[in-house]
C-alpha positions in Angstrom: 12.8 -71.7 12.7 13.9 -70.7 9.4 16.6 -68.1 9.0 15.6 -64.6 7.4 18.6 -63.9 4.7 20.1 -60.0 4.0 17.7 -59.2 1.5 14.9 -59.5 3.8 16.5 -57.4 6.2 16.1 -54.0 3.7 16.3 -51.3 5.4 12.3 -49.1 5.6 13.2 -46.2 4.2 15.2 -47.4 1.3 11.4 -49.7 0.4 9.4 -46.3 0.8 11.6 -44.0 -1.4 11.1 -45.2 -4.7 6.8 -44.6 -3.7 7.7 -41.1 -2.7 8.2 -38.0 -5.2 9.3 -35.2 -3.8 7.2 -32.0 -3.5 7.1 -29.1 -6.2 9.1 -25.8 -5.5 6.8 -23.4 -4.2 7.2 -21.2 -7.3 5.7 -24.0 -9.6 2.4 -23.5 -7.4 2.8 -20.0 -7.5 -0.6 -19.2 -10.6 0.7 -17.0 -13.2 -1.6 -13.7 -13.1 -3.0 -13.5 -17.0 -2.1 -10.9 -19.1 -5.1 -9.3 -20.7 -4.1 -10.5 -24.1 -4.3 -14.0 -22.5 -7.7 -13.4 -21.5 -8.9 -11.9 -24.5 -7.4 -15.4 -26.3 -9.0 -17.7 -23.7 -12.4 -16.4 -24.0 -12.3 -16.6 -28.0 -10.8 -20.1 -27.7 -13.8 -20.9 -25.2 -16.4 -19.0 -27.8 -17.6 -16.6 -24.9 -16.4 -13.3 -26.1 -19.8 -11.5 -25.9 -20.1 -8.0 -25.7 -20.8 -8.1 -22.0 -17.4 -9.9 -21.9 -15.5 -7.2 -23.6 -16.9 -4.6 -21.6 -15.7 -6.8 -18.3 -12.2 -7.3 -19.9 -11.9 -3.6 -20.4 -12.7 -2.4 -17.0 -10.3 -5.2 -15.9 -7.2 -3.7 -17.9 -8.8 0.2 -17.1 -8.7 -0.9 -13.4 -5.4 -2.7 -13.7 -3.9 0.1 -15.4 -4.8 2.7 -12.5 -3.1 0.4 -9.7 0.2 0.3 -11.5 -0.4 3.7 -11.7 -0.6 4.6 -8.3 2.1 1.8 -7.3 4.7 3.4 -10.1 3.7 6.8 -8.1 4.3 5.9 -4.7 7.7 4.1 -5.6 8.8 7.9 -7.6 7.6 9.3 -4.3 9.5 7.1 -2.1 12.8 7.0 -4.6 12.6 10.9 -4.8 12.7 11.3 -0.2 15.5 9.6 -1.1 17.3 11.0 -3.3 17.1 14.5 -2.0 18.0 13.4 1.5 21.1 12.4 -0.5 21.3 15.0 -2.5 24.5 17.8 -1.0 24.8 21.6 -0.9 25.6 23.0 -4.7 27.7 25.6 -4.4 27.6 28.8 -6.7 30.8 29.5 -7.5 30.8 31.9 -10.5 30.5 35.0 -9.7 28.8 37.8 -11.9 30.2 41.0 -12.2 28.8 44.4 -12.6 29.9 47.1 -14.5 32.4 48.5 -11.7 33.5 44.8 -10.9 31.7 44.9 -7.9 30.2 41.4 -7.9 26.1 41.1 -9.0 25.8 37.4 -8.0 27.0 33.9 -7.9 25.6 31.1 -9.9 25.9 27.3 -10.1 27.0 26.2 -14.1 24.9 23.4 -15.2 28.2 20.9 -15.3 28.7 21.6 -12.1 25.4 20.9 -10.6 25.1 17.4 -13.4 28.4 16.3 -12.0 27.2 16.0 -8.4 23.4 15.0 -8.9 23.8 12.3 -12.5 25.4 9.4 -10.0 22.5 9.5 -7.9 19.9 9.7 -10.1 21.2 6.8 -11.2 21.6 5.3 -7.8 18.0 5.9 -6.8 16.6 4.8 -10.3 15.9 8.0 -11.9 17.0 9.4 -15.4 16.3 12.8 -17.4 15.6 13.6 -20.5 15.3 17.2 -21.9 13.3 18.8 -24.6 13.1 22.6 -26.2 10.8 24.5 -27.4 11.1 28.2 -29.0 8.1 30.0 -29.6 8.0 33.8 -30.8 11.2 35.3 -28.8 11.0 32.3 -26.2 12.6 29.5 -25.1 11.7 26.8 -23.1 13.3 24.0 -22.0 11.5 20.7 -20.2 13.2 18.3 -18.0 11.5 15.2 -17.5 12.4 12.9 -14.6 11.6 9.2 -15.2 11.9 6.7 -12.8 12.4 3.0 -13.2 9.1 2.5 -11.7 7.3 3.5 -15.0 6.4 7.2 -13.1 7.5 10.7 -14.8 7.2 14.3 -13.8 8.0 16.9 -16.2 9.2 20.9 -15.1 9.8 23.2 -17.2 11.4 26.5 -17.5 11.0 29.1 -20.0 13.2 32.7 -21.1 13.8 35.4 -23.6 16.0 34.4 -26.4 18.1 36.9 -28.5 20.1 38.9 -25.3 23.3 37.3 -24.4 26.6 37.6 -22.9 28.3 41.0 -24.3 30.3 40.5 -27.2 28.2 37.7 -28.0 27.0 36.3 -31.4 23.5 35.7 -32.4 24.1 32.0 -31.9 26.0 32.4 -28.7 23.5 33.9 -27.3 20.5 31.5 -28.2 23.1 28.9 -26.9 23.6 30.5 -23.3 19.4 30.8 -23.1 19.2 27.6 -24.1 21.8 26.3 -21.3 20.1 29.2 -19.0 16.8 27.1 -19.3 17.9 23.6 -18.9 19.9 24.7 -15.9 16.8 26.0 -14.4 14.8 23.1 -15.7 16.8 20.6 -13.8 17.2 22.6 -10.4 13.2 23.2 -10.5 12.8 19.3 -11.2 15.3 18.1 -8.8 14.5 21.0 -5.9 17.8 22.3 -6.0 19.4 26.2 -4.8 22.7 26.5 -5.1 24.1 28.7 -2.2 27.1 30.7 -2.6 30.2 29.7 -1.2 30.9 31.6 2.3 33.8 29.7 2.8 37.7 30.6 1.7 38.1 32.5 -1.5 34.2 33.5 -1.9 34.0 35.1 1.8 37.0 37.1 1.4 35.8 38.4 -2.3 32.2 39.6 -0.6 33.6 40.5 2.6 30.1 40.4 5.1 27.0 42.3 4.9 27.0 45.9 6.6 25.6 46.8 10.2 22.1 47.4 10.5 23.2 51.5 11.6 25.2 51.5 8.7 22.5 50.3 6.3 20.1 52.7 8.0 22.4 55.3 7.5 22.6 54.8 4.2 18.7 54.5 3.8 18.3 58.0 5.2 20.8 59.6 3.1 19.0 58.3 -0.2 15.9 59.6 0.9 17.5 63.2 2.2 19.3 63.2 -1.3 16.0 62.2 -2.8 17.8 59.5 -4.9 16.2 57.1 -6.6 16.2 53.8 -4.2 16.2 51.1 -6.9 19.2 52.6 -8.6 21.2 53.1 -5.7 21.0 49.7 -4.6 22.1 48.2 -8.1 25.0 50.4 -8.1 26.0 49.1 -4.4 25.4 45.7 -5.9 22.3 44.6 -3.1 19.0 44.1 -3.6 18.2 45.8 -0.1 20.3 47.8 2.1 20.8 45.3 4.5 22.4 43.3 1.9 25.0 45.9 0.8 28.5 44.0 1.4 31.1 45.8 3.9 33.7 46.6 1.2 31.2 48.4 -0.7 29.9 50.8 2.3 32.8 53.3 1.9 31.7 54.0 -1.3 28.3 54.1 -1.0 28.9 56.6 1.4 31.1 58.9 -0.2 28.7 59.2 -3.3 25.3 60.1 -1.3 27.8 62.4 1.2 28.8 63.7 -2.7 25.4 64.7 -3.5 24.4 66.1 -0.2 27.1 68.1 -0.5 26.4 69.5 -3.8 25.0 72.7 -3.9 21.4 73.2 -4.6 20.6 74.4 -7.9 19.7 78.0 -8.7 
């Protein structure tokens, strides 16, 4: 029986490799979606760009169009739940005074509220842009917020030019309305209210609101006085009684005590 030498022994699989290729990646299967440029070429190339054929390729694009539409949308939606779930408590920390330096209110400047918001707009893939317009003796600033998705939304927010800070120059002025407005801009686009500071140095400058008898107290004296409501209330500093701050009530007190007092006039 005749003897069978090495090279007949080869192993199978070594014989079958060089008959098999090895399959594609999956993203060479993958068909390229055409762009409607493409189309537009392959139906010149193929001589069947009729008028019926146009009209199909624009309600193609038209409808094409809307869906990235509504999918940019719903990812500016999504991104914005987001962002305001991430979004912390702005604190207003500069305070207003009035005339008697009782403080009006408390306010939030702009670099403060840019400082905590710009590294997560940028984190949730949003960015804002800003544009002013001054019409007459307005001003109004837009803030549009443009996400990577291709989605904008634009707010804007619009005041009187020409009053300013006292002391201030014609061009200070326009300059704090202008900064007024794009603060405003940006809270109303990003769904932002600063809230004063109740804790530490704010609380003990405001003290706490008065007693509900002491602010009906004081809300019976202004009528017995007959004194005009809306002015008594600026000058405690409140926009209603109930909001008239502890420290203040003394005062308050003493003045419509002052004109109960006075004698009536002859």
């Amino acid at each position: 029986m005749p003897t069978k030498t090495a090279a007949q022994f080869q192993p199978i699989e070594n014989t079958m490799s060089d008959k098999t290729e090895a399959a594609p990646p999956a993203a060479e299967l993958a068909i390229a979606e055409p762009s409607p440029i493409a189309l537009i070429g392959r139906l010149i190339d193929q001589g069947k760009l009729t008028p019926e054929s146009v009209g199909v390729v624009e309600r193609l694009v038209a409808l094409k169009q809307r869906i990235e539409e509504k999918e940019a949308e719903r990812q500016f939606n999504a991104a914005f739940v987001r962002l305001q779930a991430d979004t912390p408590k702005i604190k207003a920390t500069v305070a207003v005074p009035n005339n008697d330096n009782t403080i009006r209110y408390h306010f939030a400047p702009y670099d403060d509220i840019w400082t905590h918001v710009q590294p997560l707009l940028h984190a949730h893939g949003f960015a804002v842009t800003f544009s002013m317009e001054v019409k007459d003796d307005r001003l109004t600033q837009y803030c549009r917020l443009m996400h990577v998705g291709g989605h904008s939304r634009t707010n804007q927010f619009t005041v009187r030019i020409g009053a300013g800070p006292p002391k201030a120059t014609p061009t200070q002025a326009d300059g704090a309305a202008a900064t007024y407005a794009k603060r405003f801009a940006l809270c109303s686009a990003l769904n932002i209210v600063a809230e004063v500071d109740t804790d530490g140095a704010d609380a003990r400058a405001l003290g706490t609101p008065i007693t509900f008898e002491q602010a009906q107290t004081l809300r019976e004296m202004v009528k017995e006085t007959n004194s005009n409501e809306a002015r008594f209330l600026a000058y405690a500093g409140a926009k209603t009684f109930e909001e008239i701050m502890s420290e203040r009530y003394q005062d308050c007190f003493a003045q419509l005590q002052k004109k109960r007092n006075a004698p009536a006039p002859q």
